[in-house]
C-alpha positions in Angstrom: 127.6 146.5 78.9 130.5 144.1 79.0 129.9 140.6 81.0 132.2 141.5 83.6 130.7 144.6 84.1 127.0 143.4 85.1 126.1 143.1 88.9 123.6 141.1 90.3 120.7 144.5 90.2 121.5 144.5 86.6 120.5 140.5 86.1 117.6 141.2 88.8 116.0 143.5 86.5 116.8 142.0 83.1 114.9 139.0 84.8 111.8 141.6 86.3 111.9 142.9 82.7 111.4 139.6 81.0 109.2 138.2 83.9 107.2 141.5 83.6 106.6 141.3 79.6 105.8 137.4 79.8 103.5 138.1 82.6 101.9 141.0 81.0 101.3 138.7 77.3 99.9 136.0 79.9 97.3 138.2 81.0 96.2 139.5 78.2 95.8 136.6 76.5 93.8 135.7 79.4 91.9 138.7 78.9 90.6 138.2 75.7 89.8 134.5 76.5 87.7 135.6 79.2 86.1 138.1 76.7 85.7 135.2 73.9 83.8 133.1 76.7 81.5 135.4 77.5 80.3 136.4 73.9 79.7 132.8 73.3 77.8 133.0 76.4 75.7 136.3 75.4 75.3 134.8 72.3 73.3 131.5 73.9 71.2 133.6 75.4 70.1 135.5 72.9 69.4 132.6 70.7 67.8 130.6 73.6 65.6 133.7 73.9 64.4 134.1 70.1 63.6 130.7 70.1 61.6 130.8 72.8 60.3 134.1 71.6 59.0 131.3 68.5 57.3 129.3 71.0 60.2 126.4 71.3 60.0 124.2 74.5 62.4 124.9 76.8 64.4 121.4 76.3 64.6 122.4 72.6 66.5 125.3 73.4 68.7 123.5 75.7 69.2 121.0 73.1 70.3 123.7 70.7 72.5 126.0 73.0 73.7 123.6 75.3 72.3 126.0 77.9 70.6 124.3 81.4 67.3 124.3 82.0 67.1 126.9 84.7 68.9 129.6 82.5 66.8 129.0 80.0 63.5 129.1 82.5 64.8 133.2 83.8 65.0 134.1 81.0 
C-alpha cells in the first residue's frame, strides 16, 4: 500500500495490531513470572515442611526459607 494511499482506519489498526502483540508479550511474560513466584513459593513450603517433618524448630525453618512464622506454624 502506497503512503498516499493509507487512511486513518488503516494507521488505527497497524497501531491496534502493534499495541495488541506488545500487549499480548507483556502478559505473558507476566504470566510465567507469576508462575515462577509461585514455584518458589510451593517449594518453601515443602522444604519448611520436611524439616519440620526432622523435628527443626520452627525459627530454623524460617531462618532457612525466609518463610514467617505463622506459615510455617499451619503447616
Amino acid at each position: 500500500m502506497l503512503y498516499t494511499e493509507w487512511n486513518w482506519d488503516d494507521a488505527l489498526a497497524v497501531r491496534y495490531e502493534d499495541g495488541h502483540e506488545n500487549g499480548l508479550e507483556e502478559g505473558i511474560e507476566q504470566g510465567l513470572e507469576k508462575g515462577r513466584e509461585e514455584g518458589r513459593f510451593n517449594e518453601k513450603l515443602e522444604i519448611a515442611r520436611n524439616l519440620l517433618a526432622e523435628g527443626s524448630t520452627p525459627e530454623f525453618v524460617r531462618k532457612i526459607t525466609g518463610l514467617d512464622i505463622e506459615t510455617i506454624e499451619k503447616l
